[in-house]
GUBA-234736 format. One record per residue (C-alpha): y, x, z. Coordinates in Angstrom, 3 decimals, padded with zeros to 6 digits. Layout:
! residues N
<c2 = Y | c1 = X | c3 = Z>
...
END
This chain:
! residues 397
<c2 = 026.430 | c1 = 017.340 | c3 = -005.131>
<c2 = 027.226 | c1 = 016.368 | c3 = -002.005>
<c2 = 024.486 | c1 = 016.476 | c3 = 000.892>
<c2 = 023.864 | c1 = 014.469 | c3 = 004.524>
<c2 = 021.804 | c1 = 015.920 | c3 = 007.248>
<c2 = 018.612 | c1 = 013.766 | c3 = 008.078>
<c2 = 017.001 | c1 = 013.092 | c3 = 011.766>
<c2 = 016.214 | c1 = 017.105 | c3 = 011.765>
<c2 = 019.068 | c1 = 018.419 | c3 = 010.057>
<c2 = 017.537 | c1 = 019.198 | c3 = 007.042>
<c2 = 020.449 | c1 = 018.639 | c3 = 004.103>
<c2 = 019.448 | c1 = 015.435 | c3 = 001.974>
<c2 = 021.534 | c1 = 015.123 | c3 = -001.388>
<c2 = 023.594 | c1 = 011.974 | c3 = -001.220>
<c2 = 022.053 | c1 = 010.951 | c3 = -004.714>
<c2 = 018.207 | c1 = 010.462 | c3 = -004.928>
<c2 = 015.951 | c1 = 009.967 | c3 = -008.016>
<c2 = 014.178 | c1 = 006.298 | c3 = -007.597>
<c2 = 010.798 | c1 = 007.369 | c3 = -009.949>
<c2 = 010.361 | c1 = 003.786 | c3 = -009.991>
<c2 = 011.663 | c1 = 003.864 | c3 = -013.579>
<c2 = 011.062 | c1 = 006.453 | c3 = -015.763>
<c2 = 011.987 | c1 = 006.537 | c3 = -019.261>
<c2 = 008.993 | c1 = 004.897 | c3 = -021.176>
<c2 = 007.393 | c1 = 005.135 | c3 = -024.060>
<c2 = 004.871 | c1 = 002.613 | c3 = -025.899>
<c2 = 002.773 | c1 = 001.412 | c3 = -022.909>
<c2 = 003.331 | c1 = 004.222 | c3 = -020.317>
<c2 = 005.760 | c1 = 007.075 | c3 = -019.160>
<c2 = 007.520 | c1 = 009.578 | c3 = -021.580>
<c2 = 006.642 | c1 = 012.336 | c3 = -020.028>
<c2 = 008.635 | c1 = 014.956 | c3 = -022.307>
<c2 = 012.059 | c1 = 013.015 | c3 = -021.291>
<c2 = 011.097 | c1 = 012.309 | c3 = -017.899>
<c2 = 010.215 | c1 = 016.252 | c3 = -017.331>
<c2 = 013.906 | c1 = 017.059 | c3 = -018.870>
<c2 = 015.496 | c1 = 014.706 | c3 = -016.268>
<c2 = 013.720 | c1 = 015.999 | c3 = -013.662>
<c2 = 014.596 | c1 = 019.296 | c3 = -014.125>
<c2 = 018.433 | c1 = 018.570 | c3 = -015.006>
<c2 = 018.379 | c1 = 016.371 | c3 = -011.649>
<c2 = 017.643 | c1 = 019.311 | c3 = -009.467>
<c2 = 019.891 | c1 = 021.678 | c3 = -011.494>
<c2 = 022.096 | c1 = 019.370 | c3 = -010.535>
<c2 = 021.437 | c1 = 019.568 | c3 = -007.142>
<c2 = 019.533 | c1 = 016.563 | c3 = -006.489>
<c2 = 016.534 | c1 = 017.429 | c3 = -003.809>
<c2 = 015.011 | c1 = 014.083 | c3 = -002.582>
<c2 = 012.363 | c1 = 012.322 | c3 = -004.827>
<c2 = 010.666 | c1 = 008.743 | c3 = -004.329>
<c2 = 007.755 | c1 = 007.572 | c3 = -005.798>
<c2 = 005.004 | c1 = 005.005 | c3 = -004.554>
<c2 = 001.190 | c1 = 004.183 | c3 = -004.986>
<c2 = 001.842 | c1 = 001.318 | c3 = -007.070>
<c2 = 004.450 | c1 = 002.847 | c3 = -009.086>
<c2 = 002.352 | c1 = 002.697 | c3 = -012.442>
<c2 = 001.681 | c1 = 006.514 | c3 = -013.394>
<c2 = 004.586 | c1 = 007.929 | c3 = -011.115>
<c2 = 003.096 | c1 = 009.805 | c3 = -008.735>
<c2 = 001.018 | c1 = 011.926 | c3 = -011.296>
<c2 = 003.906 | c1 = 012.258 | c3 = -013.856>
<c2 = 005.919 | c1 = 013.551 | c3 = -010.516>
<c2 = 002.717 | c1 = 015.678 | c3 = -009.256>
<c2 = 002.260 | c1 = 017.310 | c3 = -012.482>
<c2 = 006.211 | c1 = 017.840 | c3 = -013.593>
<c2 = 006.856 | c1 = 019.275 | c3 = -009.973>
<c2 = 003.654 | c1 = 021.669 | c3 = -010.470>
<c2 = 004.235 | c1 = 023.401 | c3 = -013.976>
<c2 = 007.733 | c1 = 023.804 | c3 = -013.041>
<c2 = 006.957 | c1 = 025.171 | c3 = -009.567>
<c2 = 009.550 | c1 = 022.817 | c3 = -008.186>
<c2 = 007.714 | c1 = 021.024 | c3 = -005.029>
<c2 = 008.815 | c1 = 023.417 | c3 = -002.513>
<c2 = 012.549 | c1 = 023.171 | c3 = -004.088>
<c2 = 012.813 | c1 = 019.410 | c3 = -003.343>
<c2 = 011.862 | c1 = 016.517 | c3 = -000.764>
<c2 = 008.861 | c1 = 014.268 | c3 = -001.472>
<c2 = 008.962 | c1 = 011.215 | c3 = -000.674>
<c2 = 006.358 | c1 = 008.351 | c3 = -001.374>
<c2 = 004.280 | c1 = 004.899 | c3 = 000.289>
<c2 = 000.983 | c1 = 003.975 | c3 = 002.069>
<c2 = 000.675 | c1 = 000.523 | c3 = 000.481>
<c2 = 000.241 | c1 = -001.127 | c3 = 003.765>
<c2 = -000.417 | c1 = -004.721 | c3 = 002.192>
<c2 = -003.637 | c1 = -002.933 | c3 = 000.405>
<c2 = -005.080 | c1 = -001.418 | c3 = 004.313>
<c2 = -008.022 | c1 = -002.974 | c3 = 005.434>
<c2 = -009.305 | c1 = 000.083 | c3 = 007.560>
<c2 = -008.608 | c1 = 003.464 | c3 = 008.860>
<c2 = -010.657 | c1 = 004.762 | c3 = 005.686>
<c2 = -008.597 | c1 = 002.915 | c3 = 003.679>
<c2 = -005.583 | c1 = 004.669 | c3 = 004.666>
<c2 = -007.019 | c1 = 007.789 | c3 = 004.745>
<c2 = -008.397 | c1 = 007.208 | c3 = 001.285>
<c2 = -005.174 | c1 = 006.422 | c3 = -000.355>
<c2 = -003.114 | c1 = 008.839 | c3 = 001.002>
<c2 = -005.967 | c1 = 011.762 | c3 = 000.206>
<c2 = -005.030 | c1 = 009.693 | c3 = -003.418>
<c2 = -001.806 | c1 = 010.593 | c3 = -003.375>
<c2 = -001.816 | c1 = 013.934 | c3 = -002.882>
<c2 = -003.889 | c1 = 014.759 | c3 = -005.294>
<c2 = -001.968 | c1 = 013.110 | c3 = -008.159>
<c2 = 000.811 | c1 = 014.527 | c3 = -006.456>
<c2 = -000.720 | c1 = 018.096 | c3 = -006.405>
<c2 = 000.416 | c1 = 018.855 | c3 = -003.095>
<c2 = -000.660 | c1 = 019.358 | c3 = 000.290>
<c2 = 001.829 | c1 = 017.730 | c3 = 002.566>
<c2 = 004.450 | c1 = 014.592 | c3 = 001.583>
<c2 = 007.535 | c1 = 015.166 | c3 = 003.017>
<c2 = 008.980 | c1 = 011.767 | c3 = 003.532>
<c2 = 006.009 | c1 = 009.045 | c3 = 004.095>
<c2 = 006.800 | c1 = 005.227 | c3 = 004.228>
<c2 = 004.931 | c1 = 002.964 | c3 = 005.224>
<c2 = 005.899 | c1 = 000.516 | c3 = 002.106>
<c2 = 007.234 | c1 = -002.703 | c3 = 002.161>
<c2 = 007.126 | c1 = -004.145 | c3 = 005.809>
<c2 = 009.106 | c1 = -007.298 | c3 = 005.852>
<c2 = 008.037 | c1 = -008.102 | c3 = 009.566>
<c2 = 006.753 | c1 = -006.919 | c3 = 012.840>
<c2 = 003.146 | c1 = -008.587 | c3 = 012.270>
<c2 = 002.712 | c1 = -006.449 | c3 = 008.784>
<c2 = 003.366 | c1 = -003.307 | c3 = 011.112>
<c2 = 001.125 | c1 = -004.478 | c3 = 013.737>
<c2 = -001.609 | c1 = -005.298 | c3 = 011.416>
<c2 = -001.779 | c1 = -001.129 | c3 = 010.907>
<c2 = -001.427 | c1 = -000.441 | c3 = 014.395>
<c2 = -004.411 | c1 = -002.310 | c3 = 014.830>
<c2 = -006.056 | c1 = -000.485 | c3 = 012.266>
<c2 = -005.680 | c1 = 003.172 | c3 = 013.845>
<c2 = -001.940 | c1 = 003.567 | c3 = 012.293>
<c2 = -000.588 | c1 = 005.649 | c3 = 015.463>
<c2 = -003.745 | c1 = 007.966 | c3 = 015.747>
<c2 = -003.842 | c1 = 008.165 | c3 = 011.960>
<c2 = 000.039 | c1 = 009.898 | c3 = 011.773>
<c2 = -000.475 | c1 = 011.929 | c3 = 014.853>
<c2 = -003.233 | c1 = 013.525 | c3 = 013.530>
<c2 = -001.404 | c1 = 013.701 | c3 = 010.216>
<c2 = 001.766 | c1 = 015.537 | c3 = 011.869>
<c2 = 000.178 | c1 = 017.891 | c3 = 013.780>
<c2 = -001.752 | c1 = 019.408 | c3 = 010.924>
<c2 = 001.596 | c1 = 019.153 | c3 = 008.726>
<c2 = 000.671 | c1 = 017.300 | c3 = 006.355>
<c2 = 003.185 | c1 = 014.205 | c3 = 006.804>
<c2 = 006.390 | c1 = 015.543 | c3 = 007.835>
<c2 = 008.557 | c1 = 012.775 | c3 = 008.797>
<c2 = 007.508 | c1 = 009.138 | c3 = 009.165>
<c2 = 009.752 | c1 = 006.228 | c3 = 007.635>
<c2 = 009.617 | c1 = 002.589 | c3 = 006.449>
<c2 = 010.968 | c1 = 000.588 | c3 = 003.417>
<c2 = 012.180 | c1 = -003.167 | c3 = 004.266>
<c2 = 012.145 | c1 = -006.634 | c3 = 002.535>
<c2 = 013.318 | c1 = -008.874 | c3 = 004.768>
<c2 = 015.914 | c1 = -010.246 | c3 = 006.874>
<c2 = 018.315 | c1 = -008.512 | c3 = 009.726>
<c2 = 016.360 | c1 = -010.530 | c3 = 012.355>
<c2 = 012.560 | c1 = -009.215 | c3 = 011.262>
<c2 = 014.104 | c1 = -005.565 | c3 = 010.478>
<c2 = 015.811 | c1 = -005.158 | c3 = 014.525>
<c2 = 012.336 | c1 = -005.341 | c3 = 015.707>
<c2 = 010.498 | c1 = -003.237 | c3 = 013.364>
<c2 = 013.168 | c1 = -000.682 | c3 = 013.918>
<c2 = 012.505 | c1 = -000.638 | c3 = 017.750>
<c2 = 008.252 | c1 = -000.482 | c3 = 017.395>
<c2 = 008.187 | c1 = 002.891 | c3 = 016.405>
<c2 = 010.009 | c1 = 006.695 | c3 = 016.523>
<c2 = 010.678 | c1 = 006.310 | c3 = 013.102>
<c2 = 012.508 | c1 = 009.564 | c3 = 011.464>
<c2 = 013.801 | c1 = 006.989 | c3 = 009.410>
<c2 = 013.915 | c1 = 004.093 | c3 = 007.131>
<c2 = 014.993 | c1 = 002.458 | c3 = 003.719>
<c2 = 016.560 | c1 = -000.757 | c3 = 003.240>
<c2 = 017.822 | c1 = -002.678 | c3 = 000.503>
<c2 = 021.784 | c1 = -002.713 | c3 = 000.687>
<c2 = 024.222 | c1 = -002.428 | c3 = -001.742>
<c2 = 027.784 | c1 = -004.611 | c3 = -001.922>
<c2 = 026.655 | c1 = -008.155 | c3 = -003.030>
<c2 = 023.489 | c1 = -007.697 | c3 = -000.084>
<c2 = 026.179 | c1 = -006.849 | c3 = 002.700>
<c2 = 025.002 | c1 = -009.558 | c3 = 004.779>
<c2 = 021.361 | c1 = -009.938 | c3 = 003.598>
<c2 = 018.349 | c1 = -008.112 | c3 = 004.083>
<c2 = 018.520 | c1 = -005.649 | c3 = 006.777>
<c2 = 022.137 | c1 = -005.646 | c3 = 005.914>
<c2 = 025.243 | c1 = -004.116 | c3 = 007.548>
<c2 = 023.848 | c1 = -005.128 | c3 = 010.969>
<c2 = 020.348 | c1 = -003.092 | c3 = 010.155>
<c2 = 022.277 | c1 = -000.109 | c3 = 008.679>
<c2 = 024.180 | c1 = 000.112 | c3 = 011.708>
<c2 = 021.456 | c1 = -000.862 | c3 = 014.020>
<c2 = 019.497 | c1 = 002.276 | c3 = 012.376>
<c2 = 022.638 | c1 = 004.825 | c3 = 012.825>
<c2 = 022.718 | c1 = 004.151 | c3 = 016.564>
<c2 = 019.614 | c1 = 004.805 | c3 = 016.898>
<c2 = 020.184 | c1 = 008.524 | c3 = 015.095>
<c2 = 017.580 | c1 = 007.119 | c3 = 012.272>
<c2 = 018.802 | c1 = 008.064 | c3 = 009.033>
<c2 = 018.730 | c1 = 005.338 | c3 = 006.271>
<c2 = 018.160 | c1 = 005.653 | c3 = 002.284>
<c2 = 019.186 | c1 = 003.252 | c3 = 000.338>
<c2 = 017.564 | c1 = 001.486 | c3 = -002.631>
<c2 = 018.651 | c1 = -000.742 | c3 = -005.325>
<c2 = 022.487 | c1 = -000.348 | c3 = -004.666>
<c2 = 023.117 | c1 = -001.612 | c3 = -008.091>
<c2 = 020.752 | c1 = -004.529 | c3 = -007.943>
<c2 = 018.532 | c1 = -003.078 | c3 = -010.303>
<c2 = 020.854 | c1 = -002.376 | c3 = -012.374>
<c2 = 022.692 | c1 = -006.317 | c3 = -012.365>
<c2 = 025.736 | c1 = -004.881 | c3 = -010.599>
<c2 = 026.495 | c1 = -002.947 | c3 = -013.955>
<c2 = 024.718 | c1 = -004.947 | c3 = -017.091>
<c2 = 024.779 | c1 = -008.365 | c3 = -015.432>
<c2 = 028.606 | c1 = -008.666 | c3 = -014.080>
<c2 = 030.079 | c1 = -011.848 | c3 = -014.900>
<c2 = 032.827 | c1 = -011.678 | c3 = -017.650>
<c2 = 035.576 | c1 = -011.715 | c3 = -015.399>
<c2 = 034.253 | c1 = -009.119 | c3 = -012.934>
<c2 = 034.017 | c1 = -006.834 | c3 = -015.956>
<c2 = 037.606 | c1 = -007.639 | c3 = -016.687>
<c2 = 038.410 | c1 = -006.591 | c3 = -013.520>
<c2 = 037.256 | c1 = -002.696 | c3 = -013.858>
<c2 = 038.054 | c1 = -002.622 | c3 = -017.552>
<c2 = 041.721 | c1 = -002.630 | c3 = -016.411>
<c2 = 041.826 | c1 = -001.003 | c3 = -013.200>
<c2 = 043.602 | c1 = 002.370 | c3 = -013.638>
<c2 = 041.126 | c1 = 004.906 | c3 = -012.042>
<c2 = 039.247 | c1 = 004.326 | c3 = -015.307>
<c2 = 035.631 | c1 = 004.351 | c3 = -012.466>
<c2 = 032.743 | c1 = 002.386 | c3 = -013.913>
<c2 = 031.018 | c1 = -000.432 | c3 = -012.421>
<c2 = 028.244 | c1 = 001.564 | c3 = -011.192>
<c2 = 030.664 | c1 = 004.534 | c3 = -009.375>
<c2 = 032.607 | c1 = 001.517 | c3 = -007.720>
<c2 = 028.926 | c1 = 000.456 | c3 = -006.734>
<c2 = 027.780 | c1 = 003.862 | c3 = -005.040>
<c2 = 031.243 | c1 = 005.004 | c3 = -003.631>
<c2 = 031.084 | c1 = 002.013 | c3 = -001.568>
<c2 = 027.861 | c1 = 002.984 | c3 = -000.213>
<c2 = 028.689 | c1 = 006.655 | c3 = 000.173>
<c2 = 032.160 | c1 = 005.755 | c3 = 001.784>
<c2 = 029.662 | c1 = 004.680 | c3 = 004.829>
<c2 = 028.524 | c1 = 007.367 | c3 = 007.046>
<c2 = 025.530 | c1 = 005.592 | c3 = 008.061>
<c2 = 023.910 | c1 = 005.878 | c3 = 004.785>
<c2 = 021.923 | c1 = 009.230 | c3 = 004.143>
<c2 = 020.772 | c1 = 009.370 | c3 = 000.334>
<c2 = 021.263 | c1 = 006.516 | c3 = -001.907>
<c2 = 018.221 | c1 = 006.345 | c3 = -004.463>
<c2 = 018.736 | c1 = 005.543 | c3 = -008.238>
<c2 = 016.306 | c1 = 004.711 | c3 = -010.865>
<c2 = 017.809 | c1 = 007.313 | c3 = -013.270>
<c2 = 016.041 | c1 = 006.825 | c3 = -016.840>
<c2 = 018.427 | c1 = 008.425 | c3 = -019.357>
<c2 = 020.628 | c1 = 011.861 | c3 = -019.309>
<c2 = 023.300 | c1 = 009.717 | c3 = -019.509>
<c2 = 022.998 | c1 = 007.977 | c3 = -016.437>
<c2 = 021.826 | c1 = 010.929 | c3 = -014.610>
<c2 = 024.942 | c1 = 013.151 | c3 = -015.255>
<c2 = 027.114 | c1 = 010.378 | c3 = -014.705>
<c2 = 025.449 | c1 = 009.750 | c3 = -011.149>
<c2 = 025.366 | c1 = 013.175 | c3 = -010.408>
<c2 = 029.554 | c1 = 013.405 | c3 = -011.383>
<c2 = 029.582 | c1 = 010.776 | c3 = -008.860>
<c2 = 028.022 | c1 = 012.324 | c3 = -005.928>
<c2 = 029.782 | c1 = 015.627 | c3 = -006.378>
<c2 = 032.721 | c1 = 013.497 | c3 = -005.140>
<c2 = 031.128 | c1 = 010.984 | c3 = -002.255>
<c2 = 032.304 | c1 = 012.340 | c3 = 000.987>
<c2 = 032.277 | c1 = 009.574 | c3 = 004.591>
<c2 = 035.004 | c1 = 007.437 | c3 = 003.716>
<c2 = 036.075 | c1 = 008.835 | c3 = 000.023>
<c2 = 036.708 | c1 = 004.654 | c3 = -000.643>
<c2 = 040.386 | c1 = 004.048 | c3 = -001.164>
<c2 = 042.463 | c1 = 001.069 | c3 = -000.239>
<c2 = 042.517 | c1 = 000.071 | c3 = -003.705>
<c2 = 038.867 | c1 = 000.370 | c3 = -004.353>
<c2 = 037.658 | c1 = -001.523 | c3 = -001.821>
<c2 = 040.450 | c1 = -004.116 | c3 = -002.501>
<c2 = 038.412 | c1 = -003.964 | c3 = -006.035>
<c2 = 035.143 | c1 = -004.022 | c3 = -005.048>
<c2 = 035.813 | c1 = -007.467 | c3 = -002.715>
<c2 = 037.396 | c1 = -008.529 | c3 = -005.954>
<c2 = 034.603 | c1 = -008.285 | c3 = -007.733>
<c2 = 032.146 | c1 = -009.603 | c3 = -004.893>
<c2 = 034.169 | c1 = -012.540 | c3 = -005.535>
<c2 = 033.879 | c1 = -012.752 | c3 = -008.823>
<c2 = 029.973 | c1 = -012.857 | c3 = -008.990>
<c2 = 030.018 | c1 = -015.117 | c3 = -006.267>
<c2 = 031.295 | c1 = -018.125 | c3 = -008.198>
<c2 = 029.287 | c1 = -018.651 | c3 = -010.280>
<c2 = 026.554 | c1 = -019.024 | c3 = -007.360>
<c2 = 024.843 | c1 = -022.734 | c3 = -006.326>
<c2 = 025.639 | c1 = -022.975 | c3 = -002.552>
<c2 = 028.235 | c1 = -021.078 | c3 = -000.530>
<c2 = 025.961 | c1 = -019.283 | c3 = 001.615>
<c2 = 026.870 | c1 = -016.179 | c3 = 003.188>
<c2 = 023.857 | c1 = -014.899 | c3 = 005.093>
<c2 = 025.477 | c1 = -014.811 | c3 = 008.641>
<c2 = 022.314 | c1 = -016.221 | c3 = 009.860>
<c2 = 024.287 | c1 = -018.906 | c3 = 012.082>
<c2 = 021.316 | c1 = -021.172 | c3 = 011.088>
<c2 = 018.933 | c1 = -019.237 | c3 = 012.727>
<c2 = 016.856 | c1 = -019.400 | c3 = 013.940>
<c2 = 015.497 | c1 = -022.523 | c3 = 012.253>
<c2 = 012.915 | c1 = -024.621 | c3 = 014.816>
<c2 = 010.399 | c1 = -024.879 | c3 = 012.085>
<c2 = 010.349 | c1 = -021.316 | c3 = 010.891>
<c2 = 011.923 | c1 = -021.827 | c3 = 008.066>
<c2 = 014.309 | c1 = -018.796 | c3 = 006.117>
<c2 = 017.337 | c1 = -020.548 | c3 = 005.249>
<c2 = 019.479 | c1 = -017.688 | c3 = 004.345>
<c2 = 016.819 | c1 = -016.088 | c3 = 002.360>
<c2 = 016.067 | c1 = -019.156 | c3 = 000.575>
<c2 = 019.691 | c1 = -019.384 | c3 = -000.441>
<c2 = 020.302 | c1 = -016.087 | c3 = -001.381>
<c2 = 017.142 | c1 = -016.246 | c3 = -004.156>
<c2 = 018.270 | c1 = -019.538 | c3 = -004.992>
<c2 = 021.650 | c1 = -018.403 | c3 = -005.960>
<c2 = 020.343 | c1 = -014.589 | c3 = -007.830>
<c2 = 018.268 | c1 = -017.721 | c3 = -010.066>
<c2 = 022.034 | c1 = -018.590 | c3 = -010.863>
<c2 = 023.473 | c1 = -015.274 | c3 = -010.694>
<c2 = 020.977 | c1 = -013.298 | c3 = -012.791>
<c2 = 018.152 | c1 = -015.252 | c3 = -014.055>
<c2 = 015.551 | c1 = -017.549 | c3 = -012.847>
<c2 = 012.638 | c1 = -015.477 | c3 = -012.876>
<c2 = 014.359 | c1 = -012.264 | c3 = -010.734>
<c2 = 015.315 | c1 = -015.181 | c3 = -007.813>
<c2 = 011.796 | c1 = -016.146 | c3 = -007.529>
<c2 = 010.456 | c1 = -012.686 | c3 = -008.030>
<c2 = 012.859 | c1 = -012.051 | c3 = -005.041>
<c2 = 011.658 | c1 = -015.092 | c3 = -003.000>
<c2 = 007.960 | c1 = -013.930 | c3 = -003.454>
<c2 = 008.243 | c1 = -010.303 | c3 = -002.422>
<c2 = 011.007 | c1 = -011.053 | c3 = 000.455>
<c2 = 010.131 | c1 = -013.974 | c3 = 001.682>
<c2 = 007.198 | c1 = -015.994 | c3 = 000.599>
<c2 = 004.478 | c1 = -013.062 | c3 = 001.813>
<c2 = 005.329 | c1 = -013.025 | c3 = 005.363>
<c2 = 002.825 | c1 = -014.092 | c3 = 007.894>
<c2 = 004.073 | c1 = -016.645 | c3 = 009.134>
<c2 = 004.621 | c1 = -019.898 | c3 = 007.060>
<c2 = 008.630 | c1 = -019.417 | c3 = 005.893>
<c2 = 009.349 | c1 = -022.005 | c3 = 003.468>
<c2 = 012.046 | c1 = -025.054 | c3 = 002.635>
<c2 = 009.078 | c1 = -027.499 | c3 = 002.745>
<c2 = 008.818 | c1 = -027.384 | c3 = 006.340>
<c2 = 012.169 | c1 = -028.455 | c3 = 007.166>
<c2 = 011.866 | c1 = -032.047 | c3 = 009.187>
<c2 = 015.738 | c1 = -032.488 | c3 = 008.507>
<c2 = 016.649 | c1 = -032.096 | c3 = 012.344>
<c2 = 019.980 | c1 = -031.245 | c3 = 011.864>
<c2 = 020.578 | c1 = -028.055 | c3 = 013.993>
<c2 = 021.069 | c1 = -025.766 | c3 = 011.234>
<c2 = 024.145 | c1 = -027.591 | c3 = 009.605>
<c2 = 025.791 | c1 = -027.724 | c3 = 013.136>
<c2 = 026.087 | c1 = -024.507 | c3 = 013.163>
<c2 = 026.987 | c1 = -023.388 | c3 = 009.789>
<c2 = 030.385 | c1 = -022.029 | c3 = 009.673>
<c2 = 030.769 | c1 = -023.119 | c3 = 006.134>
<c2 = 029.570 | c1 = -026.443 | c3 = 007.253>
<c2 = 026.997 | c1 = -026.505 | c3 = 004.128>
<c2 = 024.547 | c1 = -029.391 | c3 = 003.322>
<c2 = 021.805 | c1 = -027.385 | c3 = 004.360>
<c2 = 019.110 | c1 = -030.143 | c3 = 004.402>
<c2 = 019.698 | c1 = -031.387 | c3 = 000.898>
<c2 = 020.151 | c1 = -027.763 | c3 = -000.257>
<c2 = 016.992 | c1 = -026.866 | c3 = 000.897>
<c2 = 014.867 | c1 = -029.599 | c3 = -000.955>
<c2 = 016.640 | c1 = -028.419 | c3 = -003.985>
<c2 = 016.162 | c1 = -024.418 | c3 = -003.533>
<c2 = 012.701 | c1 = -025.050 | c3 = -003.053>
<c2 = 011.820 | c1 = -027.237 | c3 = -005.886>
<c2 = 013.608 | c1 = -024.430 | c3 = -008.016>
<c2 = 011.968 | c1 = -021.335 | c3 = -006.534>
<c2 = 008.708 | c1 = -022.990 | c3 = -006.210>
<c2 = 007.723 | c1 = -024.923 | c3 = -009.401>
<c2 = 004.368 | c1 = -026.356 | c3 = -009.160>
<c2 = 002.366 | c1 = -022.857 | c3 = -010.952>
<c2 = 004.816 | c1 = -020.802 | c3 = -008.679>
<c2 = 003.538 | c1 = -022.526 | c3 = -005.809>
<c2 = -000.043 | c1 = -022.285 | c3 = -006.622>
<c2 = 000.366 | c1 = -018.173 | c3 = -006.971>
<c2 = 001.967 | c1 = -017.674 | c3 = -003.726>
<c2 = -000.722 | c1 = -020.016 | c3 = -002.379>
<c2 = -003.667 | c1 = -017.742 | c3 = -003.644>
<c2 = -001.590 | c1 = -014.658 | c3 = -002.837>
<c2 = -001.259 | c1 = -015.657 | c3 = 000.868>
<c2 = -005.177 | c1 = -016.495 | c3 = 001.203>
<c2 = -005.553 | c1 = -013.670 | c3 = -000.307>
<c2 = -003.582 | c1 = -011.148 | c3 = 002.039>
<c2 = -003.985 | c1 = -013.422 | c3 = 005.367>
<c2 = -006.992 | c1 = -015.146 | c3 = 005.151>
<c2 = -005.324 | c1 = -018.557 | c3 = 004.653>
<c2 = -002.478 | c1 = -019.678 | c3 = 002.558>
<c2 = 000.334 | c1 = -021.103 | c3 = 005.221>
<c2 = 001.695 | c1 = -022.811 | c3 = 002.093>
<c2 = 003.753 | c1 = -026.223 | c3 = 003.201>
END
């Protein structure tokens, strides 16, 4: 295993376990396989382990694993406040005094504040006490270092980045999302700040290995390095020295020694030529079969009536790429929740975003389409009651 200093030079394995997924079994968690992962993982060298509130049964499967084994002072802890549930200082205090008792410990290691997509969500807490809340939390050791997970775009995640001392962050980023999301501009944006960043879904949840378009799999089936889609996937993440851990939702042996085989070998540029002559290969590959050329440069931003053009497009084209229900999924959690009204529906067809798209794209009449596809009529009505629900007041156009 190969391990990265963090912010206080504390040495983070490369490889993290995402306990997102655990292996289930009926209607909840197998407990008896997750328990053998768990403990293979960390014989394996693996030391940094994310859960969440809303991860359904996580944190106590984690909590009680890490307990009978007498494993939590062996590893990093990492789990969320789930900001978008806050309402008071109580209320964070009350869920985080949640989480460490179904995580049986008295400290987390790693806190996030989970799924921020813009500066208004983060203000919203600051309001609420937030500052005085972690300061108090610090000093008596029982947060250790203070981070944030991201859905959103580069332009929300710069200043979210800048509001805070964070000891640092988590962004989605993996080869396809180059350009999306916090993206290559975030990551880097992050590192120059000294603010290390883990990485989640750098396989797409899991559509950069079991969704590949038939060609793409071609590709790697007769490459001679004999490396699987999912080592191309992470070696192209490791190869970048900006990246700290790289989290994986682990949820067979299989996976988890092949991983691990992986990160044993994942040094700061360990990419070669020929791999990352590959990988674009393959970028291309999944990228034809997509619905409008769209590259995420953001050229088109900002758009006068608030609209998110590139993040629009990019669900748009995963409703192509993958299926339709993971682009609107997508749309919903990264785009449709923010504060402030985002959607295709308020374009007024001005013009300025097609004169300055370098791909020269019929953004206009794109737009009317992506929207009528992402937001059917029922789709439209849940975000609606969603929004009310979270803001007071739906900002659906």
């Amino acid at each position: 295993m190969q391990y990265r200093k963090d912010r206080r030079g504390l040495d983070v394995s490369v490889l993290g376990f995402g306990c997102m997924r655990f292996p289930r079994k009926g209607n909840g968690i197998d407990e008896e396989e997750t328990e053998k992962e768990i403990l293979r993982a960390v014989e394996l060298g693996i030391n940094y382990f994310d859960t969440a509130y809303i991860y359904s049964g996580s944190e106590a499967c984690l909590g009680e694993i890490l307990e009978r084994n007498r494993l939590r002072d062996k590893i990093f802890l990492a789990t969320k406040l789930p900001q978008y549930l806050i309402r008071s200082r109580d209320g964070i205090e009350k869920y985080f005094q949640e989480q460490l008792r179904r995580l049986r410990t008295d400290h987390i290691d790693f806190y996030l504040m989970h799924m921020l997509t813009d500066l208004a969500a983060w203000n919203k807490l600051v309001g609420l006490g937030i500052l005085e809340w972690i300061a108090e939390k610090r000093s008596g050791g029982a947060i250790r270092q203070i981070g944030f997970s991201f859905h959103g775009n580069t332009e929300t995640f710069l200043p979210l980045l800048n509001a805070y001392d964070w000891d640092f962050c988590q962004i989605q980023y993996n080869y396809l999302d180059e350009y999306t999301q916090a993206g290559r501009p975030g990551l880097q944006a992050a590192a120059e700040k000294g603010i290390p960043v883990v990485i989640m879904e750098p396989l797409r949840g899991g559509k950069l290995v079991s969704l590949l378009p038939r060609k793409a799999k071609e590709k790697i089936a007769a490459d001679p390095s004999g490396r699987t889609a999912a080592e191309l996937a992470f070696r192209w993440l490791w190869d970048q020295p900006e990246v700290t851990c790289v989290l994986s939702g682990m949820n067979s042996m299989a996976m988890l020694e092949e991983n691990c085989a992986a990160a044993s070998d994942a040094p700061a540029g360990c990419l070669s030529p020929e791999e990352k002559s590959l990988i674009a290969s393959l970028r291309d590959s999944i990228r034809e079969s997509i619905r409008i050329g769209c590259t995420g440069c953001g050229y088109c931003m900002p758009c006068p009536q608030g609209v998110d053009i590139p993040g629009a497009f990019r669900c748009y084209n995963n409703m192509a790429a993958e299926r339709r229900s993971a682009g609107r999924h997508e749309y919903f959690q990264t785009v449709a929740m923010r504060k402030a009204p985002p959607f295709p529906s308020q374009c007024v067809g001005c013009g300025k975003c097609e004169k300055h798209c370098p791909q020269h794209l019929p953004i206009i009449q794109a737009l009317k389409e992506a929207d009528k596809a992402l937001r059917p009529l029922p789709r439209r009505v849940a975000i609606s009651v969603a929004r009310r629900w979270l803001f007071g007041r739906s900002g659906d156009r």
